[in-house]
N, C-alpha and C positions, 0 to 999 in steps of 0.2 A: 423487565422490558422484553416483550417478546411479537412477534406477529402470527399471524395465521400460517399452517403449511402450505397454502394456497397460494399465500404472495411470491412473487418472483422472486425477491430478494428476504431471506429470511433477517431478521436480527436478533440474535437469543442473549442471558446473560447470565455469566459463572462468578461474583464477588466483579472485582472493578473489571474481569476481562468482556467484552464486547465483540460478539462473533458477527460478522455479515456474509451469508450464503446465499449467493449467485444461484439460483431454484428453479433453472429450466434446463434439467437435467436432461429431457426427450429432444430438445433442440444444440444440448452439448455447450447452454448457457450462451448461445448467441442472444448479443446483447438488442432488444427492439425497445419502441418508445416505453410500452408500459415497464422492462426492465429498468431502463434510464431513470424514470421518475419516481420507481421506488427506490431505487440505490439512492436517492438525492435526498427524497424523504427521511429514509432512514440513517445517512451522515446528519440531515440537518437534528435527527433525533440526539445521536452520541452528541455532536457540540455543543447540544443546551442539555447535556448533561455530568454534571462536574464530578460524578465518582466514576465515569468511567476513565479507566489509567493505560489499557491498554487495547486496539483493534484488532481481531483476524480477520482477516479475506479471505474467502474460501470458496470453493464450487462444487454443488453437489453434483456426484452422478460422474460419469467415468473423465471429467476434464474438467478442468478450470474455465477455460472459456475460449471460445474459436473467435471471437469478436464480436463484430459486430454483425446483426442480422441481416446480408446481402436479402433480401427480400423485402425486409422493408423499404431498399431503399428503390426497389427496380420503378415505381410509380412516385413520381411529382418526390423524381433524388433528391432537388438542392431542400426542401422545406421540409423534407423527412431526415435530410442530413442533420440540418440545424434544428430541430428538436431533438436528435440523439443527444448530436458532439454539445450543444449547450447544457444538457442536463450533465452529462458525466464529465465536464470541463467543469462545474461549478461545484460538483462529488469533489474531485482532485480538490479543487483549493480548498475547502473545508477537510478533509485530512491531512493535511501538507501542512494548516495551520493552527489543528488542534495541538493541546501537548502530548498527547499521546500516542506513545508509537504504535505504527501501523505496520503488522506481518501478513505476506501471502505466504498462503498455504499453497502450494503448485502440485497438479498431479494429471496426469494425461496427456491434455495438449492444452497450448498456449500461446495463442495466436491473433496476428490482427490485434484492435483496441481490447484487448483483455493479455496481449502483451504488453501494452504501454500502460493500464492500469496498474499490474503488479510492477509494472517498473516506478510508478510514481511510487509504490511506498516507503515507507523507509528500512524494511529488510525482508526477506525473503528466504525460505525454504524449498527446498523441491524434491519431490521423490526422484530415486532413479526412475529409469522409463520416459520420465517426461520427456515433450515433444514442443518445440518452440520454433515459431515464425513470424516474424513481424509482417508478412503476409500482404501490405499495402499494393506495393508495387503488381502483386499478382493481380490486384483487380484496376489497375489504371489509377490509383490514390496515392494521394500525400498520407500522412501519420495524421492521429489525433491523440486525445486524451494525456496529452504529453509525452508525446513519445519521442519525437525530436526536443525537446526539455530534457528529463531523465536519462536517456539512453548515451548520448555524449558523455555525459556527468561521471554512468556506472561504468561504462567500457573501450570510452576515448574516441576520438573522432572519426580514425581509420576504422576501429571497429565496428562503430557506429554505422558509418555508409555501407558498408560491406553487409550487416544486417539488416537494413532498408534498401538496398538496392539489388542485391541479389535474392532477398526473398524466399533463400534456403533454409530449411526446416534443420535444428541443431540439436541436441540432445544436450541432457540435465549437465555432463561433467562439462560439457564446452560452456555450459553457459553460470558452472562455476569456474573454469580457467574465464574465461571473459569480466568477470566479476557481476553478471545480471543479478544470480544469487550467490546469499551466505552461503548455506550448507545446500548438499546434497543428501538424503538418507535412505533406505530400504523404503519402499513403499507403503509396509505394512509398519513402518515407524514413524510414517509423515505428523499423524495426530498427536500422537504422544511427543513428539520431537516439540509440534506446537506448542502443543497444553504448555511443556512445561518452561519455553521460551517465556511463554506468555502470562503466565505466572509468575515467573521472575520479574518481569517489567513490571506485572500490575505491582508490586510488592516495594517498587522501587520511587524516588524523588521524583513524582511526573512534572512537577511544576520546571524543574532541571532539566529533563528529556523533551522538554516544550522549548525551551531556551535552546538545550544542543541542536534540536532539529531546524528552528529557523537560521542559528547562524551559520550551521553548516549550509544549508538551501542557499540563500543570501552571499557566502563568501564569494562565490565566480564571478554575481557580478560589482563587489566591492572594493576599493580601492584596499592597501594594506593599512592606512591611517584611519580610513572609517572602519574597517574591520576590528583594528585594535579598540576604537572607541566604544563599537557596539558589544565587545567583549566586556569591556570596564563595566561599562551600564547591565551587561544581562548578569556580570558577576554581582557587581552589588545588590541588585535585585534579590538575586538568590541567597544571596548572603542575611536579607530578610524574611524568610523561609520560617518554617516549624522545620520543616524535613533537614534543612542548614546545621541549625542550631542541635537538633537530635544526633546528626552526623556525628556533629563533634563535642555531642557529650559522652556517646557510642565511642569514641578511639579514643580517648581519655580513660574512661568505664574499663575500658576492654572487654566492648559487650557487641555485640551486633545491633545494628543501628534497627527499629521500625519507623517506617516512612508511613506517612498518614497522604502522602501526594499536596501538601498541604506547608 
């Protein structure tokens, strides 16, 4: 599965891992309608396809992504608005609801809705250097792409307004004290640090990491007694597994488990 060098958004594929590359490298990946509709295309591509076990987000060329494309929006804003934030609102739910986890790759700058996209994922990397701003505020906006969503969830409330409302640009260690990202590493280690995250997950029970990721999303806003339920149900679930059943013939064996995602 692969597209043209030409498309905005690349999707290339290494065994079960799934790259998507942000490909408007000369504009520093501000996000405009044609970006949005192939980022949309290409999630809707990975969920109808069941060997993929793990996602990278990525961006080519010296940044992740500045956001969204203030240009598109300067002519006929609200109806240019709602073709962006629709297409890359409906990107979000189909990764948030595949099983398979989803890493950004971070490096440069990361700002605006290409901060609240890497915050939607479910883990993240960053090179040192990077440069982060949730940026809204500097242009008279609310958040999108879930940002007020995700951002509460990874860094707490007070944290949360403090980086929406003052609109201050932060560097990679602040924004792993803050919790935005896992790791932090050498720049010239960002790929490699990836690859081989992402090789670990593809290698791993995706049908389990589809389970973990909804009921962690879900817990905030679930009571404790439907929490505990929906835990019953997604464990027995899994408990139906190939991946299940190999676990634990793997620590019986005393062999290392192979996960088929299946």
């Amino acid at each position: 599965m692969s597209t043209s060098a030409a498309s905005p958004v690349l999707l290339t594929r290494e065994g079960g891992v799934a790259t998507l590359t942000l490909n408007r490298p000369e504009a520093l990946n501000a996000i405009n309608v044609p970006v949005a509709e192939a980022f949309l295309a290409q999630c809707q591509a990975i969920a109808n396809d069941p060997s993929v076990r793990v996602v990278v987000l990525r961006g080519e060329g010296k940044a992740f992504g500045v956001g969204g494309d203030l240009a598109t929006l300067q002519t006929d804003s609200a109806n240019s608005a709602n073709a962006l934030i629709s297409r890359l609102h409906a990107s979000v739910l189909i990764l948030s609801s595949i099983n398979a986890p989803v890493i950004a790759s971070l490096h440069g700058v990361v700002a605006g809705g290409s901060l609240s996209l890497s915050s939607a994922c479910d883990l993240a990397i960053a090179a040192e250097g990077t440069r982060f701003n949730l940026a809204y505020a500097n242009v008279a906006a609310s958040c999108d792409v879930s940002g007020s969503w995700s951002l509460p969830r990874l860094v707490g409330l007070r944290n949360a307004m403090q980086i929406a409302l003052l609109a201050e640009t932060f560097d990679a260690q602040e924004a792993l004290r803050l919790g935005l990202v896992n790791r932090v590493v050498p720049a010239e280690a960002l790929d490699a640090e990836v690859h081989a995250l992402a090789h670990r997950l593809a290698n791993g029970p995706t049908q389990a990491y589809g389970r973990l990721k909804r009921l962690m999303r879900q817990s905030f806003e679930t009571s404790l007694p439907d929490q505990l339920e929906a835990e019953r149900v997604n464990f027995m679930a899994s408990a139906q597994t190939q991946d299940f059943k190999e676990a634990l013939g793997a620590f019986f064996d005393k062999r290392k488990p192979v996960f088929q995602g299946r």
